[in-house]
Structures are given as C-alpha cells and as structure tokens.
GUFITOR-386824 format. One record per residue (C-alpha): z, y, x; residue in one letter. Coordinates in pm, whole numbers, plus 32768, in hexadecimal, padded with zeros to 4 digits. Layout:
residues N
<site w="Z" v="Y" u="X" type="A"/>
...
This chain:
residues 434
<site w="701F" v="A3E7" u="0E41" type="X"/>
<site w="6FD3" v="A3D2" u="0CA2" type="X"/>
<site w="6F04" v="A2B5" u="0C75" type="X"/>
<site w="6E39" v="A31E" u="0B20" type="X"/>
<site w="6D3E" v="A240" u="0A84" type="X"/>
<site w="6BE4" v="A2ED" u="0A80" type="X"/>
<site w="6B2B" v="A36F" u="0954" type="X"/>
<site w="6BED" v="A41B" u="081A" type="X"/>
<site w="6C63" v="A32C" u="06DF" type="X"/>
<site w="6B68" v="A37C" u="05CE" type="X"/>
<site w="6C9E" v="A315" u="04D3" type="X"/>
<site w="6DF3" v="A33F" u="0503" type="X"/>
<site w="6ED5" v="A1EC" u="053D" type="X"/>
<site w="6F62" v="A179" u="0406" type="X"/>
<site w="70A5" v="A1CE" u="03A5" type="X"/>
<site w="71A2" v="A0F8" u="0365" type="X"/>
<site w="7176" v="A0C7" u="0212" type="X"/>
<site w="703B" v="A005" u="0286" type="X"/>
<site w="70DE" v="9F22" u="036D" type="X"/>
<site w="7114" v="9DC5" u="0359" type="X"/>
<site w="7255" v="9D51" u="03B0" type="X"/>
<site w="72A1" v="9C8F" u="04C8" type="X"/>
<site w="7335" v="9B20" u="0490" type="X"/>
<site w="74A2" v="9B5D" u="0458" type="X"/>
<site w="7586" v="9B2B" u="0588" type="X"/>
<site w="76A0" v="9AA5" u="04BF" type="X"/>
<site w="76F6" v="992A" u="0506" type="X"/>
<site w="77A6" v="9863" u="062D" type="X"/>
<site w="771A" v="97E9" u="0738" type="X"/>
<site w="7746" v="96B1" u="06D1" type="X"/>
<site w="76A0" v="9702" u="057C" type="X"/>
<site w="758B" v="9794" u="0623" type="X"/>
<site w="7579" v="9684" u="0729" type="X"/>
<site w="758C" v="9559" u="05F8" type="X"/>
<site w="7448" v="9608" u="0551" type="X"/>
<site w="738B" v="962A" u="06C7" type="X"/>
<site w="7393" v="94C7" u="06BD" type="X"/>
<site w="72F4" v="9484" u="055D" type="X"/>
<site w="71F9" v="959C" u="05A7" type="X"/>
<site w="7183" v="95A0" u="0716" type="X"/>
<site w="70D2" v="948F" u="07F6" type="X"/>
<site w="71D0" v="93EE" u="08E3" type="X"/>
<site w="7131" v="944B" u="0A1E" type="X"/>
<site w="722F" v="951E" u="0AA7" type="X"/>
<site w="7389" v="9458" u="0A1C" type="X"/>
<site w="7491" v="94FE" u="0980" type="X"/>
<site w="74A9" v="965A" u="0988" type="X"/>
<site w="75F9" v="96BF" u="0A52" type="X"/>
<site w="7633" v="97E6" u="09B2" type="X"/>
<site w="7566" v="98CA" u="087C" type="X"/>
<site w="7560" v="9A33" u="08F3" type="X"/>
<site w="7532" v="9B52" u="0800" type="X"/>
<site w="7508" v="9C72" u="08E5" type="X"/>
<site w="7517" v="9D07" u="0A48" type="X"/>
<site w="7561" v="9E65" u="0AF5" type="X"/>
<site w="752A" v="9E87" u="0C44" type="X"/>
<site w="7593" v="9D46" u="0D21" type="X"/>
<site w="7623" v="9CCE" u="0BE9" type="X"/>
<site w="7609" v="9BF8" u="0AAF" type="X"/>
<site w="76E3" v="9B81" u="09A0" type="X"/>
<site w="76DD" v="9A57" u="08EF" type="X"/>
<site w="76EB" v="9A25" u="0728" type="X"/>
<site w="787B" v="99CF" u="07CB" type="X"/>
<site w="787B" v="9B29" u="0830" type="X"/>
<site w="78B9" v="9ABD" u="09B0" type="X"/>
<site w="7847" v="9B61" u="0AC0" type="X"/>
<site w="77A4" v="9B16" u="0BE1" type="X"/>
<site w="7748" v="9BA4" u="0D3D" type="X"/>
<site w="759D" v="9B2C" u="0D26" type="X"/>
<site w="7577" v="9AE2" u="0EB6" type="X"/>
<site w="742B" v="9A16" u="0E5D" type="X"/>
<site w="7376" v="9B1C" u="0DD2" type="X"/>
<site w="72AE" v="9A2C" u="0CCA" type="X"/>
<site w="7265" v="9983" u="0E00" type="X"/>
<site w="7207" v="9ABA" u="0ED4" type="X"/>
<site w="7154" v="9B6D" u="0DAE" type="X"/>
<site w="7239" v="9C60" u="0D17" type="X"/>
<site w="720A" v="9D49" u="0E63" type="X"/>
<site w="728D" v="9E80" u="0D75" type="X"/>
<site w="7390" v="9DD4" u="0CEE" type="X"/>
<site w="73B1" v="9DB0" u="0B81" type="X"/>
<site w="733C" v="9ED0" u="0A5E" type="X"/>
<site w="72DB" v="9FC4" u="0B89" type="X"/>
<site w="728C" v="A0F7" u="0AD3" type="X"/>
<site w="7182" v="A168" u="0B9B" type="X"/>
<site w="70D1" v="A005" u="0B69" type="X"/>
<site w="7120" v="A00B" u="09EB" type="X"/>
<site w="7096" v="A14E" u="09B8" type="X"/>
<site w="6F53" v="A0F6" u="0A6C" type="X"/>
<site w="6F1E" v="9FC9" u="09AC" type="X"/>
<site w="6F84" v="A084" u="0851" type="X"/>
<site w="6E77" v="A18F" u="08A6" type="X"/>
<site w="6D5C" v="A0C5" u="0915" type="X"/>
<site w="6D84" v="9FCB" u="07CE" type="X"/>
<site w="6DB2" v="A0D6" u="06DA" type="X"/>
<site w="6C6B" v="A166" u="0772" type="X"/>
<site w="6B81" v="A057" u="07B1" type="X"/>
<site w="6C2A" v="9ED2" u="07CC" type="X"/>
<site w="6B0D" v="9DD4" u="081B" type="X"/>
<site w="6994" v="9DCE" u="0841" type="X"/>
<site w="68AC" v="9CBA" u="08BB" type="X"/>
<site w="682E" v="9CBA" u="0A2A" type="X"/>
<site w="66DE" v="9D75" u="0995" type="X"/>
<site w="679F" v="9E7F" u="09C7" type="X"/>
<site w="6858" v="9F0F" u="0AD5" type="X"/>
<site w="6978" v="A04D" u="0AE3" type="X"/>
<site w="6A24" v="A126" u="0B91" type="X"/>
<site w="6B64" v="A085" u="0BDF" type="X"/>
<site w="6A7E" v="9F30" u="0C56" type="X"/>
<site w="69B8" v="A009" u="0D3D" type="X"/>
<site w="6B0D" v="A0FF" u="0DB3" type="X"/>
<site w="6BA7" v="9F85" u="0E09" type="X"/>
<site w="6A77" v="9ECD" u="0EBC" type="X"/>
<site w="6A81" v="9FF7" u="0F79" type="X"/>
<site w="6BF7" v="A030" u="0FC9" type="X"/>
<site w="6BE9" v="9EA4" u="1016" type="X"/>
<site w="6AF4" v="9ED8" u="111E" type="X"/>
<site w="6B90" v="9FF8" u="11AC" type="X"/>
<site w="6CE4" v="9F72" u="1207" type="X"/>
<site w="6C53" v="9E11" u="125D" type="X"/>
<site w="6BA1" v="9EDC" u="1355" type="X"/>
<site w="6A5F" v="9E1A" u="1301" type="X"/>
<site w="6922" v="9EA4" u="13C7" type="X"/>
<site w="67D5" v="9F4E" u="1320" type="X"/>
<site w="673A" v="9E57" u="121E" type="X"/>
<site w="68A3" v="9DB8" u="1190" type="X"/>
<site w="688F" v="9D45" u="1078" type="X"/>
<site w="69D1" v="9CE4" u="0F72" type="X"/>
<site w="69B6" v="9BD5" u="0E45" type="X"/>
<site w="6AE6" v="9C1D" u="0D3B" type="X"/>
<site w="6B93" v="9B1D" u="0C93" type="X"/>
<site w="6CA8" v="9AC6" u="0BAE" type="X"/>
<site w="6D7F" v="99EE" u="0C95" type="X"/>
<site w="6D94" v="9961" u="0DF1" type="X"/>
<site w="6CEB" v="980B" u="0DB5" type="X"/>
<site w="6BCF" v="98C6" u="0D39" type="X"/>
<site w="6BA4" v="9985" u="0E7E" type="X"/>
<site w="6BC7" v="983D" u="0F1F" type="X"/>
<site w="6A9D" v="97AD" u="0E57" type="X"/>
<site w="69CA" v="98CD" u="0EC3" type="X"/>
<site w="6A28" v="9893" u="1031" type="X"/>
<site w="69B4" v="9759" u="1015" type="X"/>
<site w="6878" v="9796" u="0F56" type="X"/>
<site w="684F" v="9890" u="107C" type="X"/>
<site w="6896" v="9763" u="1168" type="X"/>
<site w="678F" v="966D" u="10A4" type="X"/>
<site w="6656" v="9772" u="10B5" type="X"/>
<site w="669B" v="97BA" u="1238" type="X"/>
<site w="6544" v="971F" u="12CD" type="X"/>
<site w="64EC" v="96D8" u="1172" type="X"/>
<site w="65C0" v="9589" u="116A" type="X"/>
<site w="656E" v="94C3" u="12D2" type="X"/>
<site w="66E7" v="9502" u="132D" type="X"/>
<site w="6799" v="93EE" u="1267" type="X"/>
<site w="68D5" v="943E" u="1331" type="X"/>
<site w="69DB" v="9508" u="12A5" type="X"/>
<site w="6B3D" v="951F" u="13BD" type="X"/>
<site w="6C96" v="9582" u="130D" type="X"/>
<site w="6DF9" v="9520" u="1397" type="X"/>
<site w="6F1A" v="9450" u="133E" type="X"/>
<site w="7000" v="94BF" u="1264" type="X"/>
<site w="6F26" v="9598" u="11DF" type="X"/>
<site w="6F18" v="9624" u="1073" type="X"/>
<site w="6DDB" v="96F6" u="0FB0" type="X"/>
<site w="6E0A" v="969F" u="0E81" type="X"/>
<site w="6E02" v="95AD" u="0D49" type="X"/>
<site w="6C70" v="95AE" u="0CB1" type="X"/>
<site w="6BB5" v="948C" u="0D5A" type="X"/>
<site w="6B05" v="9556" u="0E6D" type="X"/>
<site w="6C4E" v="960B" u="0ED6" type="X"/>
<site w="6CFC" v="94D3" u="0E95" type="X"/>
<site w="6BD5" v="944F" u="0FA3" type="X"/>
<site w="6C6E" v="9509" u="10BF" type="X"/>
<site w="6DE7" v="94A6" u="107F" type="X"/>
<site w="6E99" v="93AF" u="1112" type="X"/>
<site w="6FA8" v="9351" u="104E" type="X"/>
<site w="6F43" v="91F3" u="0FDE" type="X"/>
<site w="7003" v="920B" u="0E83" type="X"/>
<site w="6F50" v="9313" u="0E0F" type="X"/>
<site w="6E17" v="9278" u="0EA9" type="X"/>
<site w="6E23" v="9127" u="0E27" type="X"/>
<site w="6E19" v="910C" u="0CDF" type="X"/>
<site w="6CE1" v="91C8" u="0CB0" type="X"/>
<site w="6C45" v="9124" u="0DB3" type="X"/>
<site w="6B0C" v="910C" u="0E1B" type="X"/>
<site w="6B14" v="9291" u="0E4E" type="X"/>
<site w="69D8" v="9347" u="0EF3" type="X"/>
<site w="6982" v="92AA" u="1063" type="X"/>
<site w="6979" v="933A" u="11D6" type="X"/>
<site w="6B0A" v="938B" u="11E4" type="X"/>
<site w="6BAD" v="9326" u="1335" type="X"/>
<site w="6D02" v="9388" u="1367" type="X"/>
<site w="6D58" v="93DE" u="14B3" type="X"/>
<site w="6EAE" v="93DE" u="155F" type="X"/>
<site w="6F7C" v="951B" u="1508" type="X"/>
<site w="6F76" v="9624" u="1613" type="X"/>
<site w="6F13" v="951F" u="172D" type="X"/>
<site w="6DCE" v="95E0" u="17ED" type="X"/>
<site w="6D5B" v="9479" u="188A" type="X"/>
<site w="6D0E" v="93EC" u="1747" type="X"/>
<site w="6C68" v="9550" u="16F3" type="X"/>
<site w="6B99" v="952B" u="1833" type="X"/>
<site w="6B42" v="9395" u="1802" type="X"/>
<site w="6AD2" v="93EC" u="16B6" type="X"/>
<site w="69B5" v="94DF" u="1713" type="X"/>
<site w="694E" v="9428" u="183B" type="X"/>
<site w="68E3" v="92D3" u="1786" type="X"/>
<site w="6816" v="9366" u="1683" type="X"/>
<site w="6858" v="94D5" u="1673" type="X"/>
<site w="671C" v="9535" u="1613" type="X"/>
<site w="6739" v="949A" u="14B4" type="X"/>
<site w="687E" v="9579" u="1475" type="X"/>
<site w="6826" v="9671" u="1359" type="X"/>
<site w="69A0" v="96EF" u="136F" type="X"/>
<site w="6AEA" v="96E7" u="13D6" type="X"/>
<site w="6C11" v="974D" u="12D1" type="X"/>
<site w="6D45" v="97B1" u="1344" type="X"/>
<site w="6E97" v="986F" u="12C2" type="X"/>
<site w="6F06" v="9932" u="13F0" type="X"/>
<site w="7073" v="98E5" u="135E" type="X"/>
<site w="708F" v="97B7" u="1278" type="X"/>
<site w="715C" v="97BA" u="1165" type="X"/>
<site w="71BD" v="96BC" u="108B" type="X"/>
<site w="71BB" v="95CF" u="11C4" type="X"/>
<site w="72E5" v="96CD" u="1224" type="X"/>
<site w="7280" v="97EF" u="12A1" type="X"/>
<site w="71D9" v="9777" u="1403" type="X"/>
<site w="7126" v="9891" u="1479" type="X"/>
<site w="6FFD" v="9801" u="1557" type="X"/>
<site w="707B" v="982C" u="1710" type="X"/>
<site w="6FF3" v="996A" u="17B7" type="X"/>
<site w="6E9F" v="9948" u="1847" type="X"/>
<site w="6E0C" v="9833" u="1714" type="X"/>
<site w="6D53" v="992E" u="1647" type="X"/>
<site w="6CB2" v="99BE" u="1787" type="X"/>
<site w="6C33" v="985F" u="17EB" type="X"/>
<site w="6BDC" v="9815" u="1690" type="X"/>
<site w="6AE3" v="994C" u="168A" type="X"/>
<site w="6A77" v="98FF" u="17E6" type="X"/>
<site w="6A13" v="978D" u="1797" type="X"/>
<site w="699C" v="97E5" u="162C" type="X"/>
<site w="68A6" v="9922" u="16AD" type="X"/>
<site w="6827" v="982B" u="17E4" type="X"/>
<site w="67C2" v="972E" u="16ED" type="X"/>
<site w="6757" v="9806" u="15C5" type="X"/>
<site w="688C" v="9788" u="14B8" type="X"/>
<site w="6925" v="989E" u="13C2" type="X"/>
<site w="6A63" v="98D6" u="140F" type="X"/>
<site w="6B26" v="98DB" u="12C0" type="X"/>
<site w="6C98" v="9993" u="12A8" type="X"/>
<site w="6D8D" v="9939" u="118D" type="X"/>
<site w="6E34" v="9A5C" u="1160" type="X"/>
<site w="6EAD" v="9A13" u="0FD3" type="X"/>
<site w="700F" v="9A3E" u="1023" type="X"/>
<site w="7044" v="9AEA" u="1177" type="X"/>
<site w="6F39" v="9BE2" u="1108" type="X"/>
<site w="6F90" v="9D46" u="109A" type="X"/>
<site w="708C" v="9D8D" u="1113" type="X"/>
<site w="7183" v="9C74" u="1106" type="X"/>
<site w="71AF" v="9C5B" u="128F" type="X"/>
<site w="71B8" v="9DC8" u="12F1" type="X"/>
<site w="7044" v="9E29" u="132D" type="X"/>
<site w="6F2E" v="9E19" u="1219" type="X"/>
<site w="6ECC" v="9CAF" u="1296" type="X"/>
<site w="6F80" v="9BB0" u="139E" type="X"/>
<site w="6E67" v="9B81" u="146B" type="X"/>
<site w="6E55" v="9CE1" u="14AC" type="X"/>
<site w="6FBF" v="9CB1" u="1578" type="X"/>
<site w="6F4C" v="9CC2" u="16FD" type="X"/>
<site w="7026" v="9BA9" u="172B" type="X"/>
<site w="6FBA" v="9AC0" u="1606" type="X"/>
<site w="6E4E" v="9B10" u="1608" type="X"/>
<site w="6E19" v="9BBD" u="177D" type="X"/>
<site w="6D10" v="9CA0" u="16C5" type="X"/>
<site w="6BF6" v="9BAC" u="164D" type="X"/>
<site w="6B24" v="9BF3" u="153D" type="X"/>
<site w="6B01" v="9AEF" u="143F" type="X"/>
<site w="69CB" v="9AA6" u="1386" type="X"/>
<site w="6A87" v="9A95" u="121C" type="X"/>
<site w="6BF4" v="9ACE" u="1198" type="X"/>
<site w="6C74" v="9A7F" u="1076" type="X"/>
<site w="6D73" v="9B17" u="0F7D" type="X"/>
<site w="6E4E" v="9B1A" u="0E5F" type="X"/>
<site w="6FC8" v="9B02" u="0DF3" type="X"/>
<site w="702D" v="9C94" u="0E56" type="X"/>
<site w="6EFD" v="9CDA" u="0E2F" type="X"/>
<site w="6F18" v="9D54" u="0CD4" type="X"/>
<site w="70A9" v="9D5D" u="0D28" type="X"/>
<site w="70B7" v="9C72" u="0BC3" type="X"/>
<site w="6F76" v="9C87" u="0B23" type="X"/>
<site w="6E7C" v="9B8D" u="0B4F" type="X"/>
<site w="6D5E" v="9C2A" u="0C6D" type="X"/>
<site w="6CEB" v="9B6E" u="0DCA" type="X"/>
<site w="6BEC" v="9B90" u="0E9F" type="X"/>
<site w="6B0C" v="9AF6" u="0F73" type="X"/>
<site w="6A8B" v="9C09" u="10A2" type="X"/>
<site w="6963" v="9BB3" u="1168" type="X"/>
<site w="693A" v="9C6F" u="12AA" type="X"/>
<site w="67E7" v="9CE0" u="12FD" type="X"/>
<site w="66C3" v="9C85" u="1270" type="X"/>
<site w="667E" v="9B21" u="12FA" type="X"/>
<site w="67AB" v="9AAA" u="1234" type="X"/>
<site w="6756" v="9BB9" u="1106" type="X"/>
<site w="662F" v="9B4C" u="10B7" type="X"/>
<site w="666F" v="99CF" u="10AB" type="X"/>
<site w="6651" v="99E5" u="0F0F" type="X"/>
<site w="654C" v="9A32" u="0E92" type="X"/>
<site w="651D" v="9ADB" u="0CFA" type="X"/>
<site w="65B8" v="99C2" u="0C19" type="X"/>
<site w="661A" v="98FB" u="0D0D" type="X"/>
<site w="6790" v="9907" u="0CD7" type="X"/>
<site w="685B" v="99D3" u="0BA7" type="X"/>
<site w="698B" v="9A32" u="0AF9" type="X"/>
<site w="69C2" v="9AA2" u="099E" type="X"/>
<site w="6B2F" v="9B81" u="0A11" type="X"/>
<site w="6B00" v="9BD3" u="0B5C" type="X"/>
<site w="6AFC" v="9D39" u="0B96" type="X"/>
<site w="6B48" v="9D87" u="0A4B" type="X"/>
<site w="6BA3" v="9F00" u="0A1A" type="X"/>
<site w="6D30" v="9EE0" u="09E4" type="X"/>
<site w="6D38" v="9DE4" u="0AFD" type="X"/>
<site w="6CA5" v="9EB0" u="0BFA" type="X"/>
<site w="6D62" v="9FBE" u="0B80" type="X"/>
<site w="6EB4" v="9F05" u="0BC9" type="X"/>
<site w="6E2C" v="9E94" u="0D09" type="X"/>
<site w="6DEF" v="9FFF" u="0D8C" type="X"/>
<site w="6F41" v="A055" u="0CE5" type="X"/>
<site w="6FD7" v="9F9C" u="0DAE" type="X"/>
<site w="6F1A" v="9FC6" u="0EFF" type="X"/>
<site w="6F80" v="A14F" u="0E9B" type="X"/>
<site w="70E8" v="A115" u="0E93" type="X"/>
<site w="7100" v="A06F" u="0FDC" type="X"/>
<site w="7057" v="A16C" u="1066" type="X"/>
<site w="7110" v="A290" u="0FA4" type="X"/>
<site w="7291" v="A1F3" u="0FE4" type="X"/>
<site w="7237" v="A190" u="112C" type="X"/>
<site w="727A" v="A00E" u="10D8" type="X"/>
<site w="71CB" v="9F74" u="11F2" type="X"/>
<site w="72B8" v="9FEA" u="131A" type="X"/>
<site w="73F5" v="9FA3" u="1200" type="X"/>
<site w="7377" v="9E2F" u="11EE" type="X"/>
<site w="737C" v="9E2B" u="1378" type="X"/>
<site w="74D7" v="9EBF" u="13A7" type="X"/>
<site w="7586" v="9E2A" u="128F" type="X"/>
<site w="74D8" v="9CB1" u="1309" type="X"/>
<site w="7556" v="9CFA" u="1460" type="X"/>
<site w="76CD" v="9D3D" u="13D8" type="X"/>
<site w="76BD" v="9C40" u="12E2" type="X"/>
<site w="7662" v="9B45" u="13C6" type="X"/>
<site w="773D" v="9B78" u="14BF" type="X"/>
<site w="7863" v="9BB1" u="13DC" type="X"/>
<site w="77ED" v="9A3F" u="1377" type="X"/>
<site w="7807" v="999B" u="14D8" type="X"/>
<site w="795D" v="9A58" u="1502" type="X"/>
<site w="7A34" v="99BB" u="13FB" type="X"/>
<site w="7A72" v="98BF" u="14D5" type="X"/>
<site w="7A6B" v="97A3" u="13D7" type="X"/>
<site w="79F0" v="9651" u="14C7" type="X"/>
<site w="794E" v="95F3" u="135E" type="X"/>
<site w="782D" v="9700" u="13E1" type="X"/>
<site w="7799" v="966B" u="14C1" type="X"/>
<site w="765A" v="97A1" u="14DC" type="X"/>
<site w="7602" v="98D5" u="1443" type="X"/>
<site w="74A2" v="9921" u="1458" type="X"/>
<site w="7389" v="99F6" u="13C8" type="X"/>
<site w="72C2" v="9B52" u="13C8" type="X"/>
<site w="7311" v="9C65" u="12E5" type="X"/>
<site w="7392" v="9BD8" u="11B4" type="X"/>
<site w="7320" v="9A94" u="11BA" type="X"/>
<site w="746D" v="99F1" u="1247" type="X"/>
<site w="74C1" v="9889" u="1265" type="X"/>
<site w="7636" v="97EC" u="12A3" type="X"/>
<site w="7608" v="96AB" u="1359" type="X"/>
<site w="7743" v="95AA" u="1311" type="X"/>
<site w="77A3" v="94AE" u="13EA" type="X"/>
<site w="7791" v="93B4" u="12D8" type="X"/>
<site w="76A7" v="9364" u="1181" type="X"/>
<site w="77A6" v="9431" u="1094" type="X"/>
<site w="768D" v="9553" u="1051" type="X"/>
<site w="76AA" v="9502" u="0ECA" type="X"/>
<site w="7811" v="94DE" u="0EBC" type="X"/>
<site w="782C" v="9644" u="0F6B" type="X"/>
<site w="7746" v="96DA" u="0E97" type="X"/>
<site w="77F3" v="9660" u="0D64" type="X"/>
<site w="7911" v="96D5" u="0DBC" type="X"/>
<site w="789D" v="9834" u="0DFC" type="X"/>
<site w="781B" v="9818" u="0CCF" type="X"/>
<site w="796A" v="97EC" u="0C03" type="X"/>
<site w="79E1" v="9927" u="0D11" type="X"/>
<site w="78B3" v="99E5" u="0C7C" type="X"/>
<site w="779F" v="99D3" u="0DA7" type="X"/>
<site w="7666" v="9989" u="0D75" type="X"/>
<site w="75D8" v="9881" u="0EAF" type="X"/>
<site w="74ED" v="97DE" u="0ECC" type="X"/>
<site w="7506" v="962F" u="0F8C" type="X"/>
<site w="73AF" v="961A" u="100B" type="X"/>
<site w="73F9" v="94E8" u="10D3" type="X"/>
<site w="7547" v="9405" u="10DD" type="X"/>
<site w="75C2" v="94F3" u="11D9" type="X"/>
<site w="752D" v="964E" u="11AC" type="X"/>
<site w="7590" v="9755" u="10C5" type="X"/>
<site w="7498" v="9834" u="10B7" type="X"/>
<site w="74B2" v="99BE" u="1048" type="X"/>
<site w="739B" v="9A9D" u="0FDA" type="X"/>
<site w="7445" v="9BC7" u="0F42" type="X"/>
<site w="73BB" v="9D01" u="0E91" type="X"/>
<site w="7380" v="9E18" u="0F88" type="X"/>
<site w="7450" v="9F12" u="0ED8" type="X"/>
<site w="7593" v="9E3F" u="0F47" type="X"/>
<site w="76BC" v="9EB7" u="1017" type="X"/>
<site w="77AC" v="9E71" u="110D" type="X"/>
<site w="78D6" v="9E9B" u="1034" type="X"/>
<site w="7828" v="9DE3" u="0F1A" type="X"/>
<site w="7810" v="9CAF" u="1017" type="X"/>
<site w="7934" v="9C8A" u="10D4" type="X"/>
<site w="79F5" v="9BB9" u="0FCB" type="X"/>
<site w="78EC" v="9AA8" u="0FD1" type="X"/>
<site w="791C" v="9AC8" u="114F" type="X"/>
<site w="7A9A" v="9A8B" u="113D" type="X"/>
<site w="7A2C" v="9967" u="103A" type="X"/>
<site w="7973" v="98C9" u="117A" type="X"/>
<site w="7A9F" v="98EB" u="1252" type="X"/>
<site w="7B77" v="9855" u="1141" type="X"/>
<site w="7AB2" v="9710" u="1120" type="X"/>
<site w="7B6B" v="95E8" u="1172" type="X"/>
<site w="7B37" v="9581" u="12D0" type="X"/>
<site w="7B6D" v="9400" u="1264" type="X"/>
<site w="7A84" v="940B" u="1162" type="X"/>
<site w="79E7" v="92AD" u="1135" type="X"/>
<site w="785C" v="9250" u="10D0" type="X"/>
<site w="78EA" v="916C" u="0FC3" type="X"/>
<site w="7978" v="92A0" u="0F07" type="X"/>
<site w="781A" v="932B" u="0EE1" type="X"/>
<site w="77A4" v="9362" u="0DA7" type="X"/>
C-alpha cells in the first residue's frame, strides 16, 4: 500500500537552496564524545559511540564503523533506519501542514485514533488519547486510574520489576528503587506485588479489593529482562479486577505494535488467553522513530474517565506524528512484517539456545523481543564486546542481554552475531565485567 499524507501542499517544499544544513558529520568520536560532555546533562554517562546515520538494521558511527542495531533504539526503530516509506510520509505531511494546537484536530489524528482502535480490537465507545512518548501514555493511564470512582480507590497494584517510565507518576508505578529514590516522596497508593506469583495477585484483592482503582501490568517485562508474565495471570488479573470493579491497565510501550509478532502481546492466546483490558498503552514503534504514544481506553466506562480540560498535551497527535504512526502501521501491514517478526524470533531464538556455549544459560522471548540469559553477571562485558565486533545489545540486567531489533532484519544479517554468542568464552569471569 502508498501511504500519502492527506490534503494537497498549497506551496511546493523548498528547494535546496532553502535548506539549512545539517550539523556537519565530520569529527571523531572521540571529538564528538569530548564536546557531549561540555554540552549535555550527565544523566545518561558517556556516550559509547556518536552515530551519524543508519540504513536499514544499520548505523555508522563519525568513525565510519558499522554496526548490526539489534536494539532497535530500544525497540523503537520497528522500520529500521531512513525507511523510505516512513521518510516520505513524514516529508509530505510537514511540508503540508507541521503542528497545530489541540483546538484543532486533522485528518491523519482522526485516520490514527481510528486505525488504533481497530487493530486493538477495542469495542463500540473506545476511545484513544495521543501522545508524544510512552511516559506520557503512562500519565494518562494513571489519571484514568485516579478519576475511577472519582478518587475513593487510593490503591493502585503494579509488579516487581516493573518499569513505566521516568516522570513522577510513571516513576510511581516502578519498582526499581534507584530510579525511585531520589525523587522520593513520589505520588501515593503504589504496592508492588510479587512478579508473576497469582497468590499474591489473589491476597491482594481479597483484603481490600474494593479500594483497587487499577492494576498495571506489562504482559512481558522488559528492562527487568524480558519476563513475560506465566500463562493464565492476565486471565486472573481480569477476572479479579472485573469482580471487584479495578481497571485493568496493559503496558504495551514496547511489546506493542508489532514487536512480538501480533499487533499487541496480550492479544497472544497464550500470554493473554483472550481478555480484554480496560486501557493499553503505547509508544516506541509506534511512530517506528518519531515521537507518538498512546493511551487506548476500551469502552466507554474507561473513555470517558476525563472529562474537557481535565488532562492535555501540547504534541500529541500532532499531524506529522500521526502521520508516521500510520506509516508505519501501513508497512507492517503492506510487507507482511508481523508473521516475519514471528518466524525470524522463532529461528533466531533457537539458533541462540543451539550454539551450545554453557555461558547461555536461556534464551527466551516472543517475536523479537529476545533475551540471552548467562550463567553468570558478565551481561556488560558481553555487550561491550559485541560492541567492538559491531552489534548493537543491549545488558538489561547483570545477566541478560536483551535484543529488540528493527523488523526489517534478516536471517543472514544475524547469524554472525549468533556465531559471536557461540564464540564467547565459556570461562568468562564476573570480575572481567565492565
């Protein structure tokens, strides 16, 4: 399918005696690196590499390296990098109309509310807020969460290991304690229940289950490692949520769209056994690269939590976002991505347990969303040195290397970071890591 932004230019796009040039490329790493740190707030360290451009599952650094990108921008770049189809949609819908305040609506914000509804499956009064990230979707989750019976649920249920994002209410409902702590005291009515375990899911709604205004849950979790939740705990967490009258609130930011073989993981019969949630949210391939999430309510109890003015965003569903956003959804559909993601995670996985190296001590995942367990805290010292091979992993734990690739990647494109993993040194010891 052509994916065309709606509506004709009134002007034509400047030419390229118009253009401003990009900052020039030329420089080291290390020269680019050395100005970083003069210029940009230490939050994330040291840069490990500056990258000047991409092409498919690649990048190259200002070195003029390249690398095989198996994290995807952290499960973003669904398309890859400079996908022409997504280029081209973005070109056309900024060189025809760029931004306009939520006064306003347009086409390409309705085309995606509604496309978003459609493959969530979400029944007859659905409703969709857009956003520009994943934490933002979070914070209308829980906005969602805090007008449910108008406030007299304090309690708010999320797991451990958890992660939903880095603003204080997303930062509410994750568990990590150093990137709780020092912005503590954070918004109240958080418990943190035991990953996976159903008892503790039961116990919790029968002392005080009433005063639950929502459960939030990733059906896979992935910077803890990749854990997706055991069969059957999404089907008791709708079961206990609907007999006590909680929202039941998916986190589908990275294992949404596409990244584990069907539009969302929950809708896997084996992750999700069919519920229906009351929200999901969504981001990172959403826009495949360009900054779009959602937050989709299904049915109108859950729809029409906010009220006019009651919650806001000055980007979300701005026209060249959505336009990305149902770029992208297009191309999956067109190039038949979704069952390529399941086939090519089902081979790359099990090409992964077969190496044979006893330094793998699990391969796990859906789709692409793959994590290599070791049998020892050397995650960073792999992942460095797949680095300097020219891979691009991802240590999400002392012992998990996690992979998110672009969709667009293939077998023969993988297989020598495969034969990397059966190459690593059996013997490798924790004090090497880095």
């Amino acid at each position: 399918m052509t994916v065309t932004s709606p509506g004709t230019p009134r002007h034509r796009a400047p030419g390229t005696d118009d253009a401003l040039p990009l900052p020039a490329a030329d420089g080291s790493v290390a020269q680019w690196t050395a100005r970083y740190t003069h210029a940009v707030m230490d939050t994330f360290g040291p840069p490990q590499r500056v990258l000047v451009r991409g092409e498919g599952p690649y990048v190259w650094d200002a070195d003029g390296v390249r690398y095989l990108d198996l994290l995807g921008g952290i499960a973003v770049n669904s398309l890859g990098h400079a996908h022409p189809t997504l280029t081209a949609a973005i070109s056309a819908q900024l060189g025809t109309l760029g931004h306009i305040s939520n006064f306003f609506a347009s086409p390409t914000q309705i085309a995606l509310a509604e496309r978003l509804l459609a493959i969530a499956d979400a029944p007859e009064g659905s409703r969709v807020f857009l956003t520009s990230s994943g934490t933002e979707a979070t914070e209308a989750a829980l906005k969602l969460t805090r007008r449910h019976s108008a406030g007299a649920r304090p309690r708010v249920l999320a797991l451990e290991g958890a992660f939903h994002g880095r603003s204080m209410g997303a930062l509410s409902l994750t568990h990590k304690q150093a990137y709780r702590e020092p912005f503590e005291p954070l918004p109240p009515g958080v418990e943190f229940l035991p990953f996976g375990d159903a008892d503790a899911l039961r116990a919790a709604f029968a002392h005080g289950g009433d005063e639950v205004a929502a459960l939030v849950v990733e059906p896979i979790q992935g910077e803890a490692g990749v854990r997706p939740l055991p069969p059957g705990y999404l089907a008791l967490a709708r079961e206990l949520t609907t007999a006590h009258g909680a929202l039941l609130v998916l986190d589908e930011v990275q294992t949404g769209m596409g990244r584990t073989g069907r539009w969302f993981a929950h809708q896997h019969p084996h992750i999700g056994g069919g519920v229906r949630p009351d929200v999901v949210t969504v981001a990172k391939g959403l826009g495949a690269g360009f900054p779009v999430g959602a937050a989709i309510a299904y049915g109108p109890q859950a729809a029409e939590l906010l009220g006019r003015g009651q919650h806001g965003t000055t980007f979300g569903g701005n026209p060249v976002a959505a336009a990305a956003a149902l770029a992208t959804i297009g191309v999956i559909e067109r190039d038949g991505l979704l069952d390529h993601v399941t086939g090519l995670g089902e081979r790359l996985r099990e090409r992964l347990r077969s190496t044979g190296n006893p330094l793998v001590r699990e391969v796990r995942g859906e789709g692409l969303l793959v994590a290599v367990e070791l049998d020892r805290p050397v995650a960073a010292r792999v992942a460095a040195d797949a680095l300097a091979a020219g891979f691009i992993v991802n240590p999400c734990t002392p012992t998990t290397l996690r992979l998110a690739p672009p969709f667009v990647l293939t077998d023969d494109q993988v297989q020598p970071f495969v034969d990397l993993v059966a190459a690593l040194p059996a013997d490798l010891a924790p004090e090497e890591t880095a």
